[in-house]
Phi, psi and omega in degrees: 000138177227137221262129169240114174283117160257126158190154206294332203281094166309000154265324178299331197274320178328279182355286180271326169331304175291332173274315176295338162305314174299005184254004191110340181244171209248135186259120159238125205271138180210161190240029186198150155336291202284336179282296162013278175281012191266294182003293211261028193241337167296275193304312202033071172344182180251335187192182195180126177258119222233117176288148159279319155290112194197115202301161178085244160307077186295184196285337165297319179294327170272288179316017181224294179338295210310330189292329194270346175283166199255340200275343174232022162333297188254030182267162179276123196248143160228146181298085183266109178237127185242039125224114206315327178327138169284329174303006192254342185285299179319299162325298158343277161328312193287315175302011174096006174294141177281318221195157178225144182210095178322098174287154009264184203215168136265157217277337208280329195277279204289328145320314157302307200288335178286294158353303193289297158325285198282027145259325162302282189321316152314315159306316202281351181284326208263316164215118094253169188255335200262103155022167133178168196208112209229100184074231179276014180257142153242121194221144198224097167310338149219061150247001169070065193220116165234138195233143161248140160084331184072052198257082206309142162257154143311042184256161188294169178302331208270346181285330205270299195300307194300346204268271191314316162348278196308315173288348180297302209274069199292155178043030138297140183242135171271119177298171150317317180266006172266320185281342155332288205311306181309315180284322204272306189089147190296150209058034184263139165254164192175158170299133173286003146294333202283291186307348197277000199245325189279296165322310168310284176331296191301306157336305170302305176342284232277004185049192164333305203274056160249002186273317173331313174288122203229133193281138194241109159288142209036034161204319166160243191224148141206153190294121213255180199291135148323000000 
């Protein structure tokens, strides 16, 4: 797996640089935005760890980059931020980050939260296997593909698993933490504002037909029935 750390601080990049090597992966490192993107648009990681702070070009301005390019559309981005506000979380999230990770942090946390990210974004490309087609949506698993209309969408590994989840089942209604376990895989934890951003997210994509998706109060989501 090859990894691209960004951050400004040359001891945080030492730092994970050196545990994820010792973990199996291969790194490549940047301390500003604009290398940032030449980087992972040459290399095209497997996955990018991204600061929020950062000079010039902050970590929201490159994680809205990374998204619009076709070549990094769908790499799995996690946030590294040390502030903790939800709303600096919310941004994130909303800019196409999959995942977050508070400083300070320890090298072993962000190696599981990495671990974990590229094994859902491994699921969600390998399964579910079967098409589907719900009206003008289409999602198709394996091209790792949603089309409205046959319009392609830009969606994240995480946009993508929660999107299909809802739509296998229409008018199942799913908790937050059942669509965690799905997108995600079991024991993944996150705020029920994190799904509440990723749903919201996914909604826009989806233009009109974001209405399909229907908020169950005090309970979640479920996709709703033809």
């Amino acid at each position: 797996m090859l990894l691209l750390v960004v951050d400004d601080d040359p001891d945080m990049l030492g730092l994970l640089a050196y545990n994820l090597g010792r973990a199996g992966m291969s790194v490549l490192t940047a301390s500003d935005g604009e290398k940032a993107l030449a980087l992972a648009r040459t290399r095209k990681p497997d996955l990018v760890l991204l600061d929020l702070m950062l000079p010039g070009m902050d970590g929201i301005a490159v994680c809205r980059a990374l998204r619009k390019a076709s070549e990094t559309s769908g790499t799995p981005i996690i946030m590294l931020t040390a502030r903790a506000d939800e709303n600096d979380v919310v941004e994130g999230l909303e800019a196409g980050a999959d995942d977050y990770v508070t400083k300070p942090f320890s090298p072993r946390e962000v190696i599981a939260r990495v671990k974990t990210v590229l094994r859902r974004a491994g699921a969600a490309a390998r399964s579910p296997s079967g098409r589907l087609v719900r009206e003008d949506v289409e999602i198709d698993p394996e091209r790792h593909q949603t089309t409205v209309r046959g319009k392609p969408l830009d969606l994240t590994a995480t946009e993508f698993r929660l999107l299909y989840v809802l739509a296998s089942r229409p008018g199942r209604v799913f908790t937050r933490n059942q669509l965690l376990a799905e997108a995600r895989g079991p024991g993944a934890a996150a705020e029920d504002r994190t799904v509440d951003v990723h749903v919201a997210s996914l909604r826009r994509k989806l233009g009109a037909r974001g209405e399909a998706i229907e908020t169950v109060r005090g309970v979640g989501y479920r996709f709703r029935e033809e």
